[in-house]
C-alpha positions in Angstrom: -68.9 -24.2 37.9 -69.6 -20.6 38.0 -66.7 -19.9 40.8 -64.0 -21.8 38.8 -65.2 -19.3 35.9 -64.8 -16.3 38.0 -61.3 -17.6 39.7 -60.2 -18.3 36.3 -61.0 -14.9 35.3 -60.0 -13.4 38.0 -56.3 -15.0 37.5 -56.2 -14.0 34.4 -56.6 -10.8 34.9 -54.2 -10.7 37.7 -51.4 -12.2 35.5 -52.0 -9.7 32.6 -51.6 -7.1 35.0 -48.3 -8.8 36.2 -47.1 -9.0 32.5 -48.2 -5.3 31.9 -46.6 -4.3 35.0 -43.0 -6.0 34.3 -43.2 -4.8 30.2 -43.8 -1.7 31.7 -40.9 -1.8 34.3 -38.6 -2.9 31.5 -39.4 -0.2 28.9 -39.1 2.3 31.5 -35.8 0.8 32.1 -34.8 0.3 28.3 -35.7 3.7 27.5 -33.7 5.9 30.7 -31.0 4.0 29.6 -31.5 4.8 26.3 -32.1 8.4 27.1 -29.1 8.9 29.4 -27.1 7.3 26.7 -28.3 9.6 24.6 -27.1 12.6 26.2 -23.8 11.8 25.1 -21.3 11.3 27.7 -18.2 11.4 25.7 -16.3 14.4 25.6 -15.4 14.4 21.9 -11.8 16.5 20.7 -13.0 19.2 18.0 -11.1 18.2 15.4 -10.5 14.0 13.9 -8.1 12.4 16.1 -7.1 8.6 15.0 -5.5 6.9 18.0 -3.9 3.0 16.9 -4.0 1.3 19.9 -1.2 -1.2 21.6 -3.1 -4.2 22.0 0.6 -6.5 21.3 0.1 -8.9 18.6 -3.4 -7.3 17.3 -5.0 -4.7 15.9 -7.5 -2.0 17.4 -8.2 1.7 16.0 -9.9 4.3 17.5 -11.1 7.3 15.1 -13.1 10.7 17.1 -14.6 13.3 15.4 -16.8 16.4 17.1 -19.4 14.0 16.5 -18.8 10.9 16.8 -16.6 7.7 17.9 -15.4 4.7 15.2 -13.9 1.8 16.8 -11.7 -0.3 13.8 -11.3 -4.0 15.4 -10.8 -5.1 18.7 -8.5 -8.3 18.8 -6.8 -10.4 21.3 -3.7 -12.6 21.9 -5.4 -15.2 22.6 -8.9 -17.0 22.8 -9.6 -16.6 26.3 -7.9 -12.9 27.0 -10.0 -9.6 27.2 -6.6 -7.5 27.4 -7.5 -5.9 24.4 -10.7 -4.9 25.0 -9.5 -4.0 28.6 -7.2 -1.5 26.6 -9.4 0.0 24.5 -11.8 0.8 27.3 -8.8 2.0 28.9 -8.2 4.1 26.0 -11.7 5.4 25.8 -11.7 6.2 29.1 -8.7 8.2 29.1 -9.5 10.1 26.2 -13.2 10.9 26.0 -14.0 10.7 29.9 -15.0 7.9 32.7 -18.8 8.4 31.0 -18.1 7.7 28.3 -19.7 4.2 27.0 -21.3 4.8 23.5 -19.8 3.5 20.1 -21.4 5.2 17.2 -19.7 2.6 14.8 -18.1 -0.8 14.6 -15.8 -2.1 11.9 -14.5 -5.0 11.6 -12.0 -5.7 9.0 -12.3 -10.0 9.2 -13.1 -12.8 11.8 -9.7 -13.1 12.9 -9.3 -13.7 16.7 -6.5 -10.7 16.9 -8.7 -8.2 15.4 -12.5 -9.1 16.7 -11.6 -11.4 19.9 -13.3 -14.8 20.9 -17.1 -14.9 21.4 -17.6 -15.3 25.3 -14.4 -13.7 26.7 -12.8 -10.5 24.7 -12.7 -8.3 22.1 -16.3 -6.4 20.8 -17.9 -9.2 22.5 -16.4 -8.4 26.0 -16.8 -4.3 25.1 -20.7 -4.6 24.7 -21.4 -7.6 27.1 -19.0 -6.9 29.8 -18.4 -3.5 30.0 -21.4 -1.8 28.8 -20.2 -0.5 25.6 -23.3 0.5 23.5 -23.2 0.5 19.8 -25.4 3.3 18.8 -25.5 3.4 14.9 -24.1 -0.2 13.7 -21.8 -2.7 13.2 -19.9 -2.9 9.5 -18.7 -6.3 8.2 -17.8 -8.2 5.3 -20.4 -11.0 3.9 -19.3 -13.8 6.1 -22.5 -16.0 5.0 -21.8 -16.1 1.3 -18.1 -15.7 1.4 -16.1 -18.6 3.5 -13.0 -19.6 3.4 -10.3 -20.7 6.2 -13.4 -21.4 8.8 -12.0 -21.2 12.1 -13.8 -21.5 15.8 -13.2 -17.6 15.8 -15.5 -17.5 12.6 -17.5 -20.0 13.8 -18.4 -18.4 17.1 -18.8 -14.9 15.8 -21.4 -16.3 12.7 -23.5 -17.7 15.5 -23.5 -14.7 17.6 -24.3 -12.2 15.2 -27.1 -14.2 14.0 -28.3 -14.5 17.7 -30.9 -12.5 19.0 -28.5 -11.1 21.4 -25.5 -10.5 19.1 -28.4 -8.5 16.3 -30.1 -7.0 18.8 -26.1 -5.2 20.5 -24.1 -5.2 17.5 -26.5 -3.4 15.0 -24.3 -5.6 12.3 -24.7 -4.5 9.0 -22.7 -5.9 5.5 -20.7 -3.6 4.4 -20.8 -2.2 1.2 -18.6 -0.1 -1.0 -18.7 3.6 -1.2 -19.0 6.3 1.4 -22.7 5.8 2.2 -22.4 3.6 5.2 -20.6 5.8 8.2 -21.2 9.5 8.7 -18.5 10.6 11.1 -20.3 14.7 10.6 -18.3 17.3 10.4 -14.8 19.4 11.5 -16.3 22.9 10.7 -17.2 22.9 6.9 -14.6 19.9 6.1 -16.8 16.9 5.6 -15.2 13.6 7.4 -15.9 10.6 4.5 -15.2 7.1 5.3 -15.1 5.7 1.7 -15.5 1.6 1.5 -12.6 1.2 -1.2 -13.0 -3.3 -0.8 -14.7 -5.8 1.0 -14.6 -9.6 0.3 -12.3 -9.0 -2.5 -14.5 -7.0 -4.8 -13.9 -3.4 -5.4 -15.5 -0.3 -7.3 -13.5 -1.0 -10.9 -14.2 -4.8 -10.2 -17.3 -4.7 -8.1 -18.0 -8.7 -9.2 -14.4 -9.6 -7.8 -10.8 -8.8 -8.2 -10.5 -12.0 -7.6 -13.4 -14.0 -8.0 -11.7 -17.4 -7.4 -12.1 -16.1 -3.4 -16.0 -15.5 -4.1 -18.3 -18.5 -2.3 -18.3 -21.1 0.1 -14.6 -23.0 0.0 -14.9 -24.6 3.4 -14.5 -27.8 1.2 -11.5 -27.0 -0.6 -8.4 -28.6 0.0 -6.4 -25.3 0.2 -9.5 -22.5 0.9 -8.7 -18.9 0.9 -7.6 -17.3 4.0 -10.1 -15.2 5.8 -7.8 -12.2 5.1 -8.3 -12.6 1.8 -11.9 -11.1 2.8 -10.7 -8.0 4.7 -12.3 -4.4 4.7 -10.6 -1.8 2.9 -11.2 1.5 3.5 -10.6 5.6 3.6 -10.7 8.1 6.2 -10.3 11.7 4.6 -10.4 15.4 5.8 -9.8 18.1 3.4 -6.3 16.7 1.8 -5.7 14.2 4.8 -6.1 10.5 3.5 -5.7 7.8 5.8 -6.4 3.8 4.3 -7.1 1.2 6.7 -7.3 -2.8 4.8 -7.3 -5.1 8.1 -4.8 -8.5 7.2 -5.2 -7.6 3.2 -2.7 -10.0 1.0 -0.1 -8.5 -1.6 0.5 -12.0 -2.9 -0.5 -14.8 -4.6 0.2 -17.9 -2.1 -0.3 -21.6 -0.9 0.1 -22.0 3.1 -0.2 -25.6 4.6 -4.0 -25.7 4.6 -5.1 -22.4 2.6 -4.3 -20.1 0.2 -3.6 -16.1 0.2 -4.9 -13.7 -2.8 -3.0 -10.7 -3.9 -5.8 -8.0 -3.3 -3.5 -5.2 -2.5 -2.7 -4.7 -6.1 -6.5 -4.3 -7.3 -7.2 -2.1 -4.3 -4.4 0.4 -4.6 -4.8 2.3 -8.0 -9.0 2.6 -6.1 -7.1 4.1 -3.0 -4.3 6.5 -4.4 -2.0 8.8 -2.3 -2.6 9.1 1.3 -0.7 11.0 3.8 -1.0 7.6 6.8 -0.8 4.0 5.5 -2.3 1.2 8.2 0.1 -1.0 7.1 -1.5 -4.3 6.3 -1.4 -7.7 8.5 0.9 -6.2 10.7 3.7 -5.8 8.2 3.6 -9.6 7.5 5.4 -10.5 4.2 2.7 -11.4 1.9 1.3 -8.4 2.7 2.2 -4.3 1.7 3.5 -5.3 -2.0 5.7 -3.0 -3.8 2.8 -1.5 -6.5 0.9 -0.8 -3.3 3.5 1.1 -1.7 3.8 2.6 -4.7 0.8 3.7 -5.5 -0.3 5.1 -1.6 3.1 6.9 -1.2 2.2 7.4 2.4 3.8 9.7 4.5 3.8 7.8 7.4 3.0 4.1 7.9 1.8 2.4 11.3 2.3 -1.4 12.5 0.7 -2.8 14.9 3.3 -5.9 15.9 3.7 -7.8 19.3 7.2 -7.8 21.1 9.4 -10.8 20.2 5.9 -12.2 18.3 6.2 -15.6 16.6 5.3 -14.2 12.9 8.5 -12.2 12.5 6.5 -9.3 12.2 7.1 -6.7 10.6 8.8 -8.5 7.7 12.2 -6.8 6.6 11.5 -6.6 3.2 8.3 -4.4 4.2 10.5 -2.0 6.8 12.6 -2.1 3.8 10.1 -1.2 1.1 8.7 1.6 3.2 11.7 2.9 3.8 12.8 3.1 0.0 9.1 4.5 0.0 10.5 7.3 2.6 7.7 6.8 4.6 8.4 7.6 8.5 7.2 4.2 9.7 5.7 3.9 13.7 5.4 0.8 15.4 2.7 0.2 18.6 5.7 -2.2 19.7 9.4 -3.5 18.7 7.9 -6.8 17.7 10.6 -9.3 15.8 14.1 -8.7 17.6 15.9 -9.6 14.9 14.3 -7.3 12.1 16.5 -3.9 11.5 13.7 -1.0 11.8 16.0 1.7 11.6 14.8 5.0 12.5 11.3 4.2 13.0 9.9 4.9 16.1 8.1 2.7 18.3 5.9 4.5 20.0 3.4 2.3 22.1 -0.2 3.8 21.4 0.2 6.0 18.4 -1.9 9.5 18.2 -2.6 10.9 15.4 -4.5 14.8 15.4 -5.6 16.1 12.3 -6.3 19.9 11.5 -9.8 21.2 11.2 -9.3 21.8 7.5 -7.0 18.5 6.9 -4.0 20.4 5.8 -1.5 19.3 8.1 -1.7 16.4 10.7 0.7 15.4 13.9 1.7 12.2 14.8 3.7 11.4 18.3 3.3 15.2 17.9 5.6 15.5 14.9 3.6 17.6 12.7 3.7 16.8 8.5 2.0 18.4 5.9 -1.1 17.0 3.8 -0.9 16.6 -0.1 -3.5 17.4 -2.8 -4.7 13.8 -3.6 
């Protein structure tokens, strides 16, 4: 009896030093990792360069500062492509060196598939699991738990994964909320970079209970619930007078598709937003989307659309080239997307660079330089 103590013992003993050995090991591990990481591989431009990136019928931002790297969406064409993640990287790469692997930040404007990708093959997902992309600060998003409406398998996924171990543990994810507390981009010299949270799930500062309320909730029982881009992040990148509003698939009007319903949000949002110099023009220039009073009330400078070649949306609508145009904005496109839509002199331009001067005073785009306004 006294052997089988001491064996016992004895094995015990031996697999505790096993366990310490391997936690050991994998700290070790966690924390060179974490430490070469740390040493900041990317080589970062010394001034706030925004580049919107081709991805075809999608959207993906990429915003550097001296300090750090914002990526804005990631999406795909379709559920099982990683093209657009294999861009970005491709972009990263390019720009901020082979090293160059760590994302400080992570927005993402709604759980559509062309602006976050499908769980298990593209998009973030692919970024962080596949390539090795680490998200070093967090990930921003709206209040998908609280606030459902169009439900699709994209949703679906990206709810479980972000409440896995694995998604919480890689993504950092965080809900968003609004005001400028949330993302610290640093500084260009002595010009503070602010990323200001103008609207998430509909709510805003003058109506933080709801522009729209009706959106508020669960609806995945409605008849007609409202569409996840009624839900989209809205928000502000400035730089001494440079102003630049990104709002994801934001609606401009009130209406019924087969099986949901779109919100005008636009309207509520713009008089919080203002004059900005670059307009990321909403939901790819769809027609629901960019309303008159929003133009109006932005007056930007230059607008961007991010629009597939010969996509079957008909993006950009006509009556948004046409609105923008009346706007006099200088409007760039990542690609030519519907054939049949007149876009005049805008250029399309395939990945579109913006640079920004240290003290936000002027900006270049496609290296056409313009001049920023006093908000």
């Amino acid at each position: 009896m006294r052997r089988t103590v001491v064996t016992l013992i004895a094995l015990m003993l031996l697999l505790f030093s096993v366990s310490c050995s391997t936690t050991n090991e994998r700290m070790a591990v966690s924390e060179a990792d974490t430490a070469g990481l740390e040493t900041g591989e990317c080589n970062l431009p010394s001034s706030l360069e925004i580049t919107a990136i081709d991805i075809g019928q999608g959207d993906a931002t990429l915003v550097a500062s001296p300090e750090s790297l914002l990526l804005v969406d990631c999406g795909e064409t379709s559920w099982n492509s990683h093209k657009g993640a294999d861009k970005v990287d491709s972009v990263i790469k390019t720009k901020y060196g082979e090293n160059c692997n760590v994302i400080d930040y992570v927005i993402i404007t709604h759980m559509h598939l062309d602006h976050v990708g499908y769980v298990g093959n593209g998009g973030i997902w692919d970024l962080v699991n596949n390539k090795g992309y680490v998200i070093r600060e967090k990930t921003l998003l709206r209040n998908y738990e609280d606030n459902v409406g169009t439900a699709d398998g994209t949703y679906e996924k990206w709810r479980a994964h972000l409440e896995s171990p694995e998604g919480s543990s890689r993504l950092e994810p965080v809900t968003a909320s609004l005001g400028s507390s949330q993302v610290d981009m640093g500084y260009v010299g002595q010009e503070k970079i602010d990323v200001r949270i103008v609207a998430v799930d509909g709510r805003t500062a003058s109506r933080p209970g709801g522009a729209r309320p009706e959106i508020l909730g669960d609806h995945r029982r409605d008849k007609y619930p409202p569409s996840e881009n009624d839900y989209s992040l809205g928000f502000v990148i400035s730089l001494g007078n440079f102003q630049m509003f990104f709002g994801g698939d934001m609606d401009g009007e009130d209406q019924r598709g087969p099986s949901f319903k779109y919100h005008d949000v636009e309207s509520f949002v713009a008089h919080e937003v203002g004059d900005v110099e670059i307009l990321r023009v909403n939901h790819h220039g769809s027609s629901h989307s960019t309303n008159h009073r929003f133009v109006q009330f932005l007056r930007p400078e230059v607008s961007i659309i991010s629009a597939g070649d010969s996509n079957t949306y008909g993006h950009p609508s006509q009556k948004v080239l046409n609105r923008l145009k009346e706007a006099r904005s200088e409007v760039y496109l990542t690609e030519r997307g519907d054939p049949s839509r007149d876009i005049g002199s805008a250029t399309v331009a395939g990945d579109v660079e913006i640079v920004v001067s240290p003290d936000g005073s002027s900006f270049t785009v496609e290296d056409k330089q313009y001049f920023s306004m006093p908000p």
